[in-house]
N, C-alpha and C positions, 0 to 999 in steps of 0.2 A: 357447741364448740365456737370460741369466738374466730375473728378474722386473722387474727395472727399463728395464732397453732394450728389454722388449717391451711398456712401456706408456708410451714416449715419448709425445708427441703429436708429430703433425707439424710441422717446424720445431725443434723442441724440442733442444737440443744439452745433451749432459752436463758439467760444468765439472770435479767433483772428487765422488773416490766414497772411499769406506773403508770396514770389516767392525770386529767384535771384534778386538780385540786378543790376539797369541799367550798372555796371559798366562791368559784364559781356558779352557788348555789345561794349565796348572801343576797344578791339582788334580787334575784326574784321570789325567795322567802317575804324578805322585808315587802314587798311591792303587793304580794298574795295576802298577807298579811293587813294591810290595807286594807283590799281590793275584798276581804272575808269577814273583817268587821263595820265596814261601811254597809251591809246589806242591815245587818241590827238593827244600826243608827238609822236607817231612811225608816225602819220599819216600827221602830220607839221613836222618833220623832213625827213621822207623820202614819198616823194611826189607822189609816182608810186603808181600803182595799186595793189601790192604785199605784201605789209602792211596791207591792209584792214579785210583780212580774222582773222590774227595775232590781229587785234585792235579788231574785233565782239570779240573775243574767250575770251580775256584779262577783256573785258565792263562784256560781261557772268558770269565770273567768279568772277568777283566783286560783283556782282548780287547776285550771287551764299553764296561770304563770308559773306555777309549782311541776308542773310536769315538764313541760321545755325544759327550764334548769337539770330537770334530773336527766332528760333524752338527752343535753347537751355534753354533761358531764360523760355521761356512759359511751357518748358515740366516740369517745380519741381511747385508742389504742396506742402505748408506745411501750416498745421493747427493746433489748439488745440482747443479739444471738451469738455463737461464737464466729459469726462469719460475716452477719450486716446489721444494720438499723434498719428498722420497721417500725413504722409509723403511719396511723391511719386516723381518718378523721371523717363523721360523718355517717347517716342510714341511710335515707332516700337517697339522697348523693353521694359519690365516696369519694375522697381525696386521698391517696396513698406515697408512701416516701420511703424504697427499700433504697440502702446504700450502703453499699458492700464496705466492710470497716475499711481496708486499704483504700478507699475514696474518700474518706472522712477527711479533709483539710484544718477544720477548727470548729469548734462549739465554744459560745457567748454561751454567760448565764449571767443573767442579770435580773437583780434580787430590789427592793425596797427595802423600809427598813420594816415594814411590817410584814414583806414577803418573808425575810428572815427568819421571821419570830412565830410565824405560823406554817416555812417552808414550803411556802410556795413561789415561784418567778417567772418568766421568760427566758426560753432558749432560743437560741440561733444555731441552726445546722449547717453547714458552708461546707458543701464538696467538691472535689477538683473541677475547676471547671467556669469557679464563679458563681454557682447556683446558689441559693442559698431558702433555708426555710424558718421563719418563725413559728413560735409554738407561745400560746398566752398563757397564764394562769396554770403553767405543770407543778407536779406535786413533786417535790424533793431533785430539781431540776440539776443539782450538783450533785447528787448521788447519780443519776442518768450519765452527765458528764466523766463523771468518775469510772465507770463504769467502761463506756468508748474507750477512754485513754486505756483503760485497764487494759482490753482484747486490742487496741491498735500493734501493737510490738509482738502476740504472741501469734504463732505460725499456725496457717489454719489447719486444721485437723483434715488426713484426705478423705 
């Protein structure tokens, strides 16, 4: 069970949930990708036995950039319930953002033109109060919005 279904409160129903966007996974493919055919080339280029250890460490390490991206991606939780925002970010550490929809003040989305085109952007969360939280690289970031505004006006369930 992930972090957010396990701190429903009772009653409490999920409406729409969504994560980072794959796209935060382009950099460190592209980078592993690299970092996975260089071990080859050192090892077709210089043909001795001394290369080897250099080409494991390189393959590793690409391994390595491949997996961050994907821990990165999986660690943001974001939801809306019919009663708050929930928002998590994070394993070994965890950064959390419940806010009760009648505190929501405004949500920013702000998109590229390739954010667009692939639906992904930037949110800004802003609750009373003056707080505010950014969010990079979310997936369908105006469906999220869409979303708040939807449960902002309707009365909470007792």
């Amino acid at each position: 069970m992930d972090y957010i279904e396990s701190n429903l409160v009772p009653g409490e129903k999920m409406l729409y949930r969504t994560r980072m966007h794959w796209i935060v996974l382009l950099k460190p493919v592209l980078f592993a990708i690299v970092l996975l055919f260089l071990p080859g080339g050192l090892l077709l280029w210089w043909k001795g036995r001394e290369m080897q250890w250099p080409a494991v460490a390189l393959f590793a390490l690409g391994i390595i950039v491949i997996l961050y991206g994907s821990v990165r991606r999986n660690a943001t939780e974001m939801a809306v319930t019919d009663k708050r925002v929930i928002i998590k970010q994070g394993i070994a550490s965890r950064k959390t953002l419940e806010l009760v929809l009648a505190k929501v003040e405004s949500i920013v989305v702000s998109e590229t033109f390739m954010g667009r085109m692939l639906g992904y952007g930037t949110l800004v969360l802003r609750g009373t109060g003056g707080t505010y939280e950014t969010f990079y690289e979310i997936a369908h970031p105006s469906d999220f919005r869409n979303q708040v505004q939807g449960q902002i006006g309707k009365p909470l369930n007792p």
